[in-house]
N, CA, C and O atoms as a GROMACS GRO file, in nm:
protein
  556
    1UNK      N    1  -0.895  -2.637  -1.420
    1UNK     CA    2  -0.826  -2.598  -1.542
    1UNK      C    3  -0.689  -2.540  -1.509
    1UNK      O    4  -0.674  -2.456  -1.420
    2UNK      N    5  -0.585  -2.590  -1.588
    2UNK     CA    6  -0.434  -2.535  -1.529
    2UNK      C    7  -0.475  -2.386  -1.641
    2UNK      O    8  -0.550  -2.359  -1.735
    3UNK      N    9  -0.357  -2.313  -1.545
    3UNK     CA   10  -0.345  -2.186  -1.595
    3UNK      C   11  -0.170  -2.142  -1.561
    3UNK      O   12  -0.113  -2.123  -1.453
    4UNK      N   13  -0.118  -2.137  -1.705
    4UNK     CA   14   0.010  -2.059  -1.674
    4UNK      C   15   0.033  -1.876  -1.732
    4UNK      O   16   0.058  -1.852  -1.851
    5UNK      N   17   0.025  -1.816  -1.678
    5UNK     CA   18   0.028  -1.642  -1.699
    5UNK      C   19   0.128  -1.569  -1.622
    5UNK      O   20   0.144  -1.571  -1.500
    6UNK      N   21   0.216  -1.485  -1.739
    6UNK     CA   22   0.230  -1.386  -1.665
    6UNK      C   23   0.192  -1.271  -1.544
    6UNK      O   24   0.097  -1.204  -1.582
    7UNK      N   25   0.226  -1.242  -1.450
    7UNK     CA   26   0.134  -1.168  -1.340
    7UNK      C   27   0.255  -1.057  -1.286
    7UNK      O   28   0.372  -1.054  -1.323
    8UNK      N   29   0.207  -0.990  -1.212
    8UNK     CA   30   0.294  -0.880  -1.135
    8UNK      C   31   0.282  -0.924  -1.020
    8UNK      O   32   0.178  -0.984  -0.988
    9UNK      N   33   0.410  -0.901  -0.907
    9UNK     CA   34   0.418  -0.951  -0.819
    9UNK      C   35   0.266  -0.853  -0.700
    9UNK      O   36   0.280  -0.801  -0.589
   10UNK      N   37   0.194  -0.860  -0.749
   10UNK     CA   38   0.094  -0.744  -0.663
   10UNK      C   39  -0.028  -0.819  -0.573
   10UNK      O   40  -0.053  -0.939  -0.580
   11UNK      N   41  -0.078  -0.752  -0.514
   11UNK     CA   42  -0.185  -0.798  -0.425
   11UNK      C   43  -0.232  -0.914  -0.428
   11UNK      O   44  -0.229  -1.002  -0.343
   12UNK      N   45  -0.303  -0.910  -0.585
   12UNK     CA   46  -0.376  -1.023  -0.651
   12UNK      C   47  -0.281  -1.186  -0.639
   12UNK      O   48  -0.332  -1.294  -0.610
   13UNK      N   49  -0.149  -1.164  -0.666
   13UNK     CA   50  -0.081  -1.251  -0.671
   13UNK      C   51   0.052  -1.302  -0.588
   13UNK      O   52   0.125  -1.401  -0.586
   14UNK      N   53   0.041  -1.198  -0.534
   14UNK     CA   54   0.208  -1.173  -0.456
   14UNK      C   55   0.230  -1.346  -0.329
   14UNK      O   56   0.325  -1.418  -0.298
   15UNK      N   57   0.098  -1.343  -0.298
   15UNK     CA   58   0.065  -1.463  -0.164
   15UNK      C   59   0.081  -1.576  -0.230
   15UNK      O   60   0.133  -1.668  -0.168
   16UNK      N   61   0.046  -1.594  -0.353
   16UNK     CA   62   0.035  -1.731  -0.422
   16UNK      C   63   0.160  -1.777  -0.427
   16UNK      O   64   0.211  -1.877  -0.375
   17UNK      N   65   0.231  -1.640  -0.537
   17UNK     CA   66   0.387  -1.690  -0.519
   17UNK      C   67   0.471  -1.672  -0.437
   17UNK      O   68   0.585  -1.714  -0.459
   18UNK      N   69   0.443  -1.612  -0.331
   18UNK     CA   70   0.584  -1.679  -0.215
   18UNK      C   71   0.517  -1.766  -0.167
   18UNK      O   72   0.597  -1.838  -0.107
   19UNK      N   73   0.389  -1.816  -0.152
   19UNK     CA   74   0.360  -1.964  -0.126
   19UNK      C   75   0.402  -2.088  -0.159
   19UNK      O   76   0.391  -2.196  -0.100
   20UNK      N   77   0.450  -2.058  -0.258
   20UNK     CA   78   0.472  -2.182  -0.369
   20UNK      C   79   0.632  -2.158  -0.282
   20UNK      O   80   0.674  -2.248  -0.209
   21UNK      N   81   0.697  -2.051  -0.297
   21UNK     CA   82   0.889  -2.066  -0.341
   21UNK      C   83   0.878  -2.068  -0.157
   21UNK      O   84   0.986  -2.044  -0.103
   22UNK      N   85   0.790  -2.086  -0.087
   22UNK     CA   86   0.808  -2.073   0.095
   22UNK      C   87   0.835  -2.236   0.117
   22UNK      O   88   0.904  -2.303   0.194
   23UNK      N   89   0.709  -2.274  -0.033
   23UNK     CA   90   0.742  -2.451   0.042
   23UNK      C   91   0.836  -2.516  -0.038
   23UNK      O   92   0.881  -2.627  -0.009
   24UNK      N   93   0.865  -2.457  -0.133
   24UNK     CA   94   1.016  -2.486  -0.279
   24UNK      C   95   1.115  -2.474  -0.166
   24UNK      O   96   1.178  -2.567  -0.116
   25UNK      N   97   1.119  -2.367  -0.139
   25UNK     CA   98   1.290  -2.307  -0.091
   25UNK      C   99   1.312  -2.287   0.044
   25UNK      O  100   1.422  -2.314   0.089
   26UNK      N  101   1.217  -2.239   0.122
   26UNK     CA  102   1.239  -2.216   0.240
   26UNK      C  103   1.238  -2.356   0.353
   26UNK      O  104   1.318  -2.382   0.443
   27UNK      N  105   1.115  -2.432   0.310
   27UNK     CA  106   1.091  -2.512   0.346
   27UNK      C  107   1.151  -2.707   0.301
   27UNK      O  108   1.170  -2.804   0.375
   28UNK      N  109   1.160  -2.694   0.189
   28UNK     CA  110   1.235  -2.817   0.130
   28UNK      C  111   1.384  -2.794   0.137
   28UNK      O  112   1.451  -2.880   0.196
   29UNK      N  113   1.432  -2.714   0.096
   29UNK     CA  114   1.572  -2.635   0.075
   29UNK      C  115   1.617  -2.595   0.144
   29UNK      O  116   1.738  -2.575   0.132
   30UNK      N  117   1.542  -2.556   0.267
   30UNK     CA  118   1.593  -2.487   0.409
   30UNK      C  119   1.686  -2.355   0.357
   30UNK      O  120   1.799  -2.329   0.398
   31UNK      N  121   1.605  -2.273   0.251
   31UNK     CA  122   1.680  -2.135   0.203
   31UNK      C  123   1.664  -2.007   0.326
   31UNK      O  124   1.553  -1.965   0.358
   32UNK      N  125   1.733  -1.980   0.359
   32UNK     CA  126   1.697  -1.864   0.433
   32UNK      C  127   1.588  -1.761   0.368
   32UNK      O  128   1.590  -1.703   0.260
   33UNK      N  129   1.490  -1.760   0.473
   33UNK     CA  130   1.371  -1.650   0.363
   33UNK      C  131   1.444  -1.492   0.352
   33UNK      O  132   1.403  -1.427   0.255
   34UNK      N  133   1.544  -1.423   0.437
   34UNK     CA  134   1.591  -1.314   0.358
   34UNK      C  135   1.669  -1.365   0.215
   34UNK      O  136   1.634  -1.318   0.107
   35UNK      N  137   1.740  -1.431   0.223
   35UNK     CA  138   1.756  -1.468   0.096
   35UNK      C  139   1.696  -1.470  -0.008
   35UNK      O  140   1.707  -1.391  -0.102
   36UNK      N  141   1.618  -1.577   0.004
   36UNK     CA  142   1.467  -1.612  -0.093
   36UNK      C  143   1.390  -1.513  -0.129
   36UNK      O  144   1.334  -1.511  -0.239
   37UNK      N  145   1.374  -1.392  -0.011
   37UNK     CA  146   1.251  -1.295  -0.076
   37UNK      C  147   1.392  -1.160  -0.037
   37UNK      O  148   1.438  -1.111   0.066
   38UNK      N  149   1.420  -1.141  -0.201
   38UNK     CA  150   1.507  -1.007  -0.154
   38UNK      C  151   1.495  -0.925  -0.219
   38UNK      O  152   1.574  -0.901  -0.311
   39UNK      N  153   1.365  -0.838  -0.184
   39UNK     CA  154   1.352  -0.770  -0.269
   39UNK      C  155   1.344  -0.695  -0.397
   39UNK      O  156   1.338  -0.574  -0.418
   40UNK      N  157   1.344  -0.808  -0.485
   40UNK     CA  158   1.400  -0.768  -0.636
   40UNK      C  159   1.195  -0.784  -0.663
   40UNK      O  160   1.151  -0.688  -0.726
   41UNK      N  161   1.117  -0.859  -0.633
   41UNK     CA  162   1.036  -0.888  -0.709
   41UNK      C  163   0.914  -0.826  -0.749
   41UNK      O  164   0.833  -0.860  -0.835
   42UNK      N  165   0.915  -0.708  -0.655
   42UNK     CA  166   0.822  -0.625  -0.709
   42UNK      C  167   0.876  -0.553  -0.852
   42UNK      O  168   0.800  -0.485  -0.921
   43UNK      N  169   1.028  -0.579  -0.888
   43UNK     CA  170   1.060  -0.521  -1.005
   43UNK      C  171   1.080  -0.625  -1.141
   43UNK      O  172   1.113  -0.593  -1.255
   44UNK      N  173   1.046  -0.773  -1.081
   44UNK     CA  174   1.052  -0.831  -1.192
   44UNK      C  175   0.897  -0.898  -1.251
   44UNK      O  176   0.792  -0.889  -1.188
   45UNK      N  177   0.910  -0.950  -1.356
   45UNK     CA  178   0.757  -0.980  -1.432
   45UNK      C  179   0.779  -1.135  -1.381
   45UNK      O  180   0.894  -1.176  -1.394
   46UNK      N  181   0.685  -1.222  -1.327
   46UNK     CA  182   0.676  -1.321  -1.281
   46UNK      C  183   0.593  -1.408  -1.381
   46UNK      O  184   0.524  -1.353  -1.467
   47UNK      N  185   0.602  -1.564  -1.367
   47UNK     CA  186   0.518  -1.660  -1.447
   47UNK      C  187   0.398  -1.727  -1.328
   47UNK      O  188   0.414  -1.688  -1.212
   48UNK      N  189   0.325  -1.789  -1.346
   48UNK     CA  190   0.222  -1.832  -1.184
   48UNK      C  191   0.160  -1.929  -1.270
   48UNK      O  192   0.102  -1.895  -1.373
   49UNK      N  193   0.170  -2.062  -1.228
   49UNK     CA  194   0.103  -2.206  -1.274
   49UNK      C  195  -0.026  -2.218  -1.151
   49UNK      O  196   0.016  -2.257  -1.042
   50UNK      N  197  -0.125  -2.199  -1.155
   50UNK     CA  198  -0.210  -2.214  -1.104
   50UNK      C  199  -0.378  -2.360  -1.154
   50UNK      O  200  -0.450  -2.361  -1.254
   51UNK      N  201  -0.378  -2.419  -1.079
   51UNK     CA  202  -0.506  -2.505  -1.092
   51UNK      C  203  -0.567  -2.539  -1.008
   51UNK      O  204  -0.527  -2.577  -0.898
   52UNK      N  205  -0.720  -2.527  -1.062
   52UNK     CA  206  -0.811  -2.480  -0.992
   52UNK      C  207  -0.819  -2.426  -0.827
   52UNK      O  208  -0.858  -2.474  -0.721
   53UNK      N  209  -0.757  -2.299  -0.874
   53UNK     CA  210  -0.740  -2.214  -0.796
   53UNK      C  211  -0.608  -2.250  -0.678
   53UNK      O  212  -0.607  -2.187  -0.572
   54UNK      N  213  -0.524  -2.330  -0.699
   54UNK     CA  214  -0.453  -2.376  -0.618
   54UNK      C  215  -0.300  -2.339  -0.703
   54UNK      O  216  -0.289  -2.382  -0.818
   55UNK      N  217  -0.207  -2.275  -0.655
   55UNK     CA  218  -0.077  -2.220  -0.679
   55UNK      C  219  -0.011  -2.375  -0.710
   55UNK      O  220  -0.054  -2.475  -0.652
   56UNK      N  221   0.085  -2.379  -0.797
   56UNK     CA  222   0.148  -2.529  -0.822
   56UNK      C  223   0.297  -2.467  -0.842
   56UNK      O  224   0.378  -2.520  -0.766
   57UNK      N  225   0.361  -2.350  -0.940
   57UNK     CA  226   0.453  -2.303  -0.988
   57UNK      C  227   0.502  -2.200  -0.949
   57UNK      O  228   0.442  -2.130  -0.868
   58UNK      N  229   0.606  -2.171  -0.991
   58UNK     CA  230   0.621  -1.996  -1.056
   58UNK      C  231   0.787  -1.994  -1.076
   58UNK      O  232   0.878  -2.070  -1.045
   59UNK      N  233   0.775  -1.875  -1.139
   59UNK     CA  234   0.917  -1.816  -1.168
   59UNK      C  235   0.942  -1.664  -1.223
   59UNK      O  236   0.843  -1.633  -1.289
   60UNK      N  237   0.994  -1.606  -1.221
   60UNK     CA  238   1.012  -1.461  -1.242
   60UNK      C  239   1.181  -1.373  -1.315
   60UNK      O  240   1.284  -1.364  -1.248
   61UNK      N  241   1.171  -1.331  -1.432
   61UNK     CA  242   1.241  -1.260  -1.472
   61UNK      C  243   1.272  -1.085  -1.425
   61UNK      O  244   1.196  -0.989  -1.408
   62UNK      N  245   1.366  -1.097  -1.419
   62UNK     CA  246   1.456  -0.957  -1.370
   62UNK      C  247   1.466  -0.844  -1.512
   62UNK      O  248   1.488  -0.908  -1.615
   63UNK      N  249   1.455  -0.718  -1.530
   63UNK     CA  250   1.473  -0.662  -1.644
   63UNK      C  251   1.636  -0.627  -1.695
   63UNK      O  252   1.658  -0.530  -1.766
   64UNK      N  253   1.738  -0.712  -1.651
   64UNK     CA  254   1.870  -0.716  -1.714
   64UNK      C  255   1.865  -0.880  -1.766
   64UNK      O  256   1.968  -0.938  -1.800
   65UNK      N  257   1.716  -0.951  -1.768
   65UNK     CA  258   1.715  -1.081  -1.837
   65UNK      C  259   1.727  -1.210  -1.749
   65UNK      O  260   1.690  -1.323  -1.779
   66UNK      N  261   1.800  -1.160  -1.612
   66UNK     CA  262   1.760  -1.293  -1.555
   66UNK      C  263   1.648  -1.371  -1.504
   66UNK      O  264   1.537  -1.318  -1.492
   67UNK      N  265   1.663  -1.465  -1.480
   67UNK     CA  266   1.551  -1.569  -1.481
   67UNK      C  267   1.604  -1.643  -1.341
   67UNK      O  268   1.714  -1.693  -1.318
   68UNK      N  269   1.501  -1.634  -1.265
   68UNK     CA  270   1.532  -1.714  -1.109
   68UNK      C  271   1.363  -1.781  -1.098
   68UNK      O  272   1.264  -1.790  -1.169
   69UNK      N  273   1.411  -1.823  -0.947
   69UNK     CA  274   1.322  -1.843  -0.828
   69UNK      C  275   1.229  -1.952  -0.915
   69UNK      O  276   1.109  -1.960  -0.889
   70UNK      N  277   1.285  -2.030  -1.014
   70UNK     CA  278   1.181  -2.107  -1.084
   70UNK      C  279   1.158  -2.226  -0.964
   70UNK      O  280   1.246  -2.288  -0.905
   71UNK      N  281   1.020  -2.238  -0.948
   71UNK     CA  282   0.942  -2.340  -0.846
   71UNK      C  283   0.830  -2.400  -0.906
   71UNK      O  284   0.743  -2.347  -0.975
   72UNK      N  285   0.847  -2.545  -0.864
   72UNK     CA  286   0.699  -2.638  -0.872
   72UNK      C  287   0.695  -2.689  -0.742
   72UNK      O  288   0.794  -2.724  -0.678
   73UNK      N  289   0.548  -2.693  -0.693
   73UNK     CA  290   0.489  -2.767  -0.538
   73UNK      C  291   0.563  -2.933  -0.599
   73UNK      O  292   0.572  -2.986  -0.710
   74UNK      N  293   0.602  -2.968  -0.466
   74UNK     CA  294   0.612  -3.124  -0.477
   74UNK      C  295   0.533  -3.201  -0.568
   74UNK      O  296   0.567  -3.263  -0.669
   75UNK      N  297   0.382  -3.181  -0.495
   75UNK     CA  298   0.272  -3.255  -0.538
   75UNK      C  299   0.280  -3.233  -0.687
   75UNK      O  300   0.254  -3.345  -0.730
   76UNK      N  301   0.304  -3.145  -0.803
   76UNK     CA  302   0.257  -3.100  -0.869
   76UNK      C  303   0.436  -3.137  -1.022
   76UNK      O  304   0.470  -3.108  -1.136
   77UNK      N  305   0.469  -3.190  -0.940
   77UNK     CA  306   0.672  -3.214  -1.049
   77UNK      C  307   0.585  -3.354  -1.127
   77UNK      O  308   0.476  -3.410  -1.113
   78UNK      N  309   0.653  -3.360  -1.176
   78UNK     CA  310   0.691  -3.486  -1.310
   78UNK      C  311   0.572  -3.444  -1.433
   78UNK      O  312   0.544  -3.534  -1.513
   79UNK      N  313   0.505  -3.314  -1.447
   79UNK     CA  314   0.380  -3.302  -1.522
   79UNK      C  315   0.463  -3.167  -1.651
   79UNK      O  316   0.415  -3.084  -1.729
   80UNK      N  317   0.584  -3.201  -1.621
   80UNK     CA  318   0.618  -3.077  -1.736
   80UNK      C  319   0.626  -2.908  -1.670
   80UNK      O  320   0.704  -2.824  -1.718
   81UNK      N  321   0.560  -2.888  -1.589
   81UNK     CA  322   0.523  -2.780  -1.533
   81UNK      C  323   0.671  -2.627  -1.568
   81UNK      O  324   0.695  -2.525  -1.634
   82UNK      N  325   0.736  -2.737  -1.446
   82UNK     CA  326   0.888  -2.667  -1.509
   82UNK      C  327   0.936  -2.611  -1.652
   82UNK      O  328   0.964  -2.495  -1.682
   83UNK      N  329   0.937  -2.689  -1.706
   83UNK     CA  330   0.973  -2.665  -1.850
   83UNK      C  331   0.883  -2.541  -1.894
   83UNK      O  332   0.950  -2.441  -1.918
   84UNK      N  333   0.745  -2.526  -1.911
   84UNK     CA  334   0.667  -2.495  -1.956
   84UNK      C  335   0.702  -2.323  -1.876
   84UNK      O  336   0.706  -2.222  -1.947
   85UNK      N  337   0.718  -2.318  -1.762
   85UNK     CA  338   0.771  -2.194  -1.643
   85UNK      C  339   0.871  -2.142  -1.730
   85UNK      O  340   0.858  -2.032  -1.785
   86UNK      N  341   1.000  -2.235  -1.749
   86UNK     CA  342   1.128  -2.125  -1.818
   86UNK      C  343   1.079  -2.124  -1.960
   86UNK      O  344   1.151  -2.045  -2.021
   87UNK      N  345   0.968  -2.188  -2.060
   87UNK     CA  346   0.968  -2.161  -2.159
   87UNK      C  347   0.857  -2.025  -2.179
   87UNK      O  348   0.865  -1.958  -2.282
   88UNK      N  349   0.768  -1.996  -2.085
   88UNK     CA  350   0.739  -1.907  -2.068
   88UNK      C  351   0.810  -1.753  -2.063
   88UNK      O  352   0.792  -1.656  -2.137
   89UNK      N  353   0.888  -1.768  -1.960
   89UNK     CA  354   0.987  -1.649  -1.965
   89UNK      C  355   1.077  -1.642  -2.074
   89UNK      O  356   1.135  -1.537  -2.103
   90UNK      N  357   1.090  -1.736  -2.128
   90UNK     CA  358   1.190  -1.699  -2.241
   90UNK      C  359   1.095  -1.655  -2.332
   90UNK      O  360   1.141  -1.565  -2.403
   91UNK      N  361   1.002  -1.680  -2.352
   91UNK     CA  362   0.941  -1.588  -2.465
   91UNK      C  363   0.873  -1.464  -2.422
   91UNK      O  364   0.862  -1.368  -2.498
   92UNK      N  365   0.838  -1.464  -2.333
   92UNK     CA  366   0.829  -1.332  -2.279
   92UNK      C  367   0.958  -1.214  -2.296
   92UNK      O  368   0.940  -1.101  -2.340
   93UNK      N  369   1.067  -1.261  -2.257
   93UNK     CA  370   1.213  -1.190  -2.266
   93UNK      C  371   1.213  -1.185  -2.442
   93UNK      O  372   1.242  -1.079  -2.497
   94UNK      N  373   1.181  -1.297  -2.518
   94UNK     CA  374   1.203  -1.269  -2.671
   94UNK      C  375   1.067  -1.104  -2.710
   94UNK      O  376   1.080  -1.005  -2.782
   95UNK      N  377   0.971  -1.143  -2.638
   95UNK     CA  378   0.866  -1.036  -2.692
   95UNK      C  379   0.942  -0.888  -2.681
   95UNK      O  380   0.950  -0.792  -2.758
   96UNK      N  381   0.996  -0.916  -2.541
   96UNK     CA  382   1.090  -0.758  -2.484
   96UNK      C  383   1.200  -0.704  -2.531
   96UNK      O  384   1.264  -0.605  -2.495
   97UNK      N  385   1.221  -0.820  -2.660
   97UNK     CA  386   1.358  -0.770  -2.724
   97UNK      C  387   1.484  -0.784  -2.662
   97UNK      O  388   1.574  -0.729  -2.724
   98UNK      N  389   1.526  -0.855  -2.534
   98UNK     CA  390   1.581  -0.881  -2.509
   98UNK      C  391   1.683  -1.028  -2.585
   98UNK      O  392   1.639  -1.141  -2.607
   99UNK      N  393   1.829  -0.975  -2.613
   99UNK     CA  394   1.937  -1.043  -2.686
   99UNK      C  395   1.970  -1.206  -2.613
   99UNK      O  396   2.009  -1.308  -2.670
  100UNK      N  397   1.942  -1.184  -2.483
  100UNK     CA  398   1.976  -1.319  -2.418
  100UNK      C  399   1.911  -1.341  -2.276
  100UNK      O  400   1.888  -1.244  -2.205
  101UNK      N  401   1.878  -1.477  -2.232
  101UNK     CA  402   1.874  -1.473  -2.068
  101UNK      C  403   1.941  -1.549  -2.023
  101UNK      O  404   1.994  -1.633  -2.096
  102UNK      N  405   1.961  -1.548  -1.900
  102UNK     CA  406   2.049  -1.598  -1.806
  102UNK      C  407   1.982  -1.630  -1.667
  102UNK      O  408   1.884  -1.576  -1.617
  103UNK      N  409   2.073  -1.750  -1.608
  103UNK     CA  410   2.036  -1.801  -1.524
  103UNK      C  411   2.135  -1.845  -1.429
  103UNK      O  412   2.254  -1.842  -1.460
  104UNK      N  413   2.079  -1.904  -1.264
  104UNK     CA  414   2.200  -1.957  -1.209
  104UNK      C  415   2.127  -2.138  -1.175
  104UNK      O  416   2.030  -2.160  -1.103
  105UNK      N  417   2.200  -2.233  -1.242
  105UNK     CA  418   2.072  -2.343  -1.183
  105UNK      C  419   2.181  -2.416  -1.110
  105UNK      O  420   2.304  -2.423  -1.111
  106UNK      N  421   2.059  -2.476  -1.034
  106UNK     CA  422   2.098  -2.550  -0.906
  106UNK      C  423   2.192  -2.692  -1.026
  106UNK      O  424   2.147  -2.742  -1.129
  107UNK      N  425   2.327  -2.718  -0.959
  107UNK     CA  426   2.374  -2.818  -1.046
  107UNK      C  427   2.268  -2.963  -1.082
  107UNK      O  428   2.255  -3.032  -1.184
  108UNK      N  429   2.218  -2.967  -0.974
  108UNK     CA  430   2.129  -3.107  -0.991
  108UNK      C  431   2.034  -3.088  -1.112
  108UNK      O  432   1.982  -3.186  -1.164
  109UNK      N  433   2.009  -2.958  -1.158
  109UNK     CA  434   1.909  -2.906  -1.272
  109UNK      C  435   1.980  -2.856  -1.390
  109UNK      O  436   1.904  -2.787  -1.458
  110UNK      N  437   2.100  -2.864  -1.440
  110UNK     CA  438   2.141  -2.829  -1.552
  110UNK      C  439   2.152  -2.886  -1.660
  110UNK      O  440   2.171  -2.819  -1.762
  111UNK      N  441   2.143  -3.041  -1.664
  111UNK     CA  442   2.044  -3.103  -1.759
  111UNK      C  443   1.930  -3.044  -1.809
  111UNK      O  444   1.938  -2.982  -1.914
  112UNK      N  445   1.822  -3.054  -1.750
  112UNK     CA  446   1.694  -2.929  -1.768
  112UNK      C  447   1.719  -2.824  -1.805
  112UNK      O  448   1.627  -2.785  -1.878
  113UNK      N  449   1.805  -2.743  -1.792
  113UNK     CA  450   1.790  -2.622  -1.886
  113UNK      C  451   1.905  -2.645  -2.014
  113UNK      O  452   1.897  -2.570  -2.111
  114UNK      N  453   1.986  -2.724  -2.011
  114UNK     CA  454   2.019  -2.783  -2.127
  114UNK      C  455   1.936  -2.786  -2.209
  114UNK      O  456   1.954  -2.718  -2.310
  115UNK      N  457   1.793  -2.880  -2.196
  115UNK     CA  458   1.713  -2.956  -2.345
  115UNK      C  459   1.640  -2.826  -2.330
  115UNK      O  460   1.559  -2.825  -2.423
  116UNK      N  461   1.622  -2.687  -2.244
  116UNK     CA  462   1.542  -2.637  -2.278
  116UNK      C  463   1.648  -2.527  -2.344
  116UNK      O  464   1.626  -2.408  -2.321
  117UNK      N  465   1.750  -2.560  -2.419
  117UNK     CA  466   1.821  -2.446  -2.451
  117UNK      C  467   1.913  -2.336  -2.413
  117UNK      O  468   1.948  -2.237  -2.477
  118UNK      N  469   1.945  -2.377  -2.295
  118UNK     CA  470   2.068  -2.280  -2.229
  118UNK      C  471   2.159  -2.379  -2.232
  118UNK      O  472   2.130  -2.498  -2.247
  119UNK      N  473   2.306  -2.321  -2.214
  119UNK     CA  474   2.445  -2.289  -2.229
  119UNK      C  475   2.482  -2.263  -2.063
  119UNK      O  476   2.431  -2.183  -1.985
  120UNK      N  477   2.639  -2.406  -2.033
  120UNK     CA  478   2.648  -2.324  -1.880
  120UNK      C  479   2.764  -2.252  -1.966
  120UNK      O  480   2.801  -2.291  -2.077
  121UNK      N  481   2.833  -2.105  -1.872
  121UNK     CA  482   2.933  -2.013  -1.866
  121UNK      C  483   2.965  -1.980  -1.754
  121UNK      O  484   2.896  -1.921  -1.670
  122UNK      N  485   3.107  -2.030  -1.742
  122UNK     CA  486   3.180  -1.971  -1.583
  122UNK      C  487   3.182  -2.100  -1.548
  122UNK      O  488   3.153  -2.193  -1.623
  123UNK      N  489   3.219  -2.107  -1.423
  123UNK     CA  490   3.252  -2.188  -1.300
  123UNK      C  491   3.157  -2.213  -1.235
  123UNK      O  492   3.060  -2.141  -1.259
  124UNK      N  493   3.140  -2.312  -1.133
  124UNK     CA  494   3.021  -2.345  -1.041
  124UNK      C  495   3.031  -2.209  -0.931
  124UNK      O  496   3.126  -2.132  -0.918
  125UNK      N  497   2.953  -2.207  -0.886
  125UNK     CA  498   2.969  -2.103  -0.776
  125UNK      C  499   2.855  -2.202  -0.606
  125UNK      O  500   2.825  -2.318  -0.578
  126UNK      N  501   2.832  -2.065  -0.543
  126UNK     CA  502   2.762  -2.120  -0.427
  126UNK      C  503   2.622  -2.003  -0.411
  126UNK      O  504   2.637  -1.886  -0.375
  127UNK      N  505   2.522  -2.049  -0.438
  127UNK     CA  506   2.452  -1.957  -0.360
  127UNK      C  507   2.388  -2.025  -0.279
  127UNK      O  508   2.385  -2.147  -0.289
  128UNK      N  509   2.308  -1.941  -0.159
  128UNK     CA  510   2.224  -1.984  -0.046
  128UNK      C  511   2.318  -2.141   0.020
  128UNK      O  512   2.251  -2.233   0.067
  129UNK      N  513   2.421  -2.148   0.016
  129UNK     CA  514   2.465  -2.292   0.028
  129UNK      C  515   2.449  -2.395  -0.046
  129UNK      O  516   2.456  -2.503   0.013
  130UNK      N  517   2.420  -2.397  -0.214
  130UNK     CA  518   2.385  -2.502  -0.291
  130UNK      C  519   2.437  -2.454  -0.414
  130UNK      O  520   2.403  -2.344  -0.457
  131UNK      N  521   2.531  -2.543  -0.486
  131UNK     CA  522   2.629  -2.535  -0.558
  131UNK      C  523   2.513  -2.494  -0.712
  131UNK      O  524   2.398  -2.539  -0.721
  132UNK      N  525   2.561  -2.427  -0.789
  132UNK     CA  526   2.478  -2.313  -0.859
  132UNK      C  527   2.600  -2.301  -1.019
  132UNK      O  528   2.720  -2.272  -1.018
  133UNK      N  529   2.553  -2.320  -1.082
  133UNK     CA  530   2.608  -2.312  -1.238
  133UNK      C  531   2.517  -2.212  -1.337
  133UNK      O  532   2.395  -2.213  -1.356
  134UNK      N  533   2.605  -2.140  -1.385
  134UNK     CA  534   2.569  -1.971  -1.461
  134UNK      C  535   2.523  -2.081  -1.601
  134UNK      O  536   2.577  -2.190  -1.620
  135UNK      N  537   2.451  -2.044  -1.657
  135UNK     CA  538   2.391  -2.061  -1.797
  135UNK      C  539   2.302  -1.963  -1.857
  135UNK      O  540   2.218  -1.912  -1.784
  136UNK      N  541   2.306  -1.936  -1.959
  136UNK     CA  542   2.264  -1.850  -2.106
  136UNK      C  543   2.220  -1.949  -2.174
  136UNK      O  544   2.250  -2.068  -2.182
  137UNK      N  545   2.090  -1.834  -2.257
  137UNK     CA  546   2.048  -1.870  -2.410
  137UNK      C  547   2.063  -1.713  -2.462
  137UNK      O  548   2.017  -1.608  -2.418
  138UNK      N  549   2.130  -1.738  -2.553
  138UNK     CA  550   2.084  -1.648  -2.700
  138UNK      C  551   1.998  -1.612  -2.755
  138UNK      O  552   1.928  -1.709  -2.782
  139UNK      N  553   1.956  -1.520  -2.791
  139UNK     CA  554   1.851  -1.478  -2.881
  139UNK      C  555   1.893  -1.478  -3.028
  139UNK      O  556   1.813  -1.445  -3.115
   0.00000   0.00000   0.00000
């Protein structure tokens, strides 16, 4: 049975999701893992796509509204998963009263958060070495 939930980055869950963003980012992406794990996430509220018992997703909001580290396992892309990850956090951020979120997406992905409702703003930039475009949604 798929399962998508909010979770805290804690005991219960913390392994699942840098599992998932170790073989997303570190490993496909060749992200540097200080990069990748920098400390922000014990302070942000995370999303976790899990089936039967096997980690597939995740992604995690920051409490000034941003929205990162969104990941799907290889095995597990073309099923919507994604979508379903940032539409998660955005309603989560709407429950919190939060006015807007924001994001940095990888250029190859800004289509995708297009149909899911963000706005790019600014210039391309660079993070981790991979060209990165600022986008917003409104509340």
């Amino acid at each position: 049975m798929l399962e998508i939930k909010m979770v805290a980055f804690d005991h219960q869950y913390s392994e699942l999701i840098r599992q998932v963003r170790d073989d997303v980012f570190i490993k496909e992406q060749c992200i540097d893992p200080e990069i990748e794990f920098d400390g922000l996430d014990d302070q942000a509220a995370h999303v976790l796509v899990v089936e039967d018992g096997a980690a597939l997703g995740t992604g995690r909001i920051l409490s000034d509204g941003h929205i990162g580290r969104i990941a799907i396992i290889k095995a597990a892309r073309g099923r919507g998963l994604g979508a379903k990850v940032v539409s998660t956090l955005v309603e989560f951020a709407k429950q919190q009263g939060y006015p807007e979120v924001d994001l940095g997406a990888q250029t190859h992905a800004i289509d995708f958060y297009r149909k899911l409702g963000f706005s790019p703003v600014g210039d391309e930039f660079m993070e981790a070495n991979i060209p990165h475009q600022a986008m917003v949604q409104k509340f």
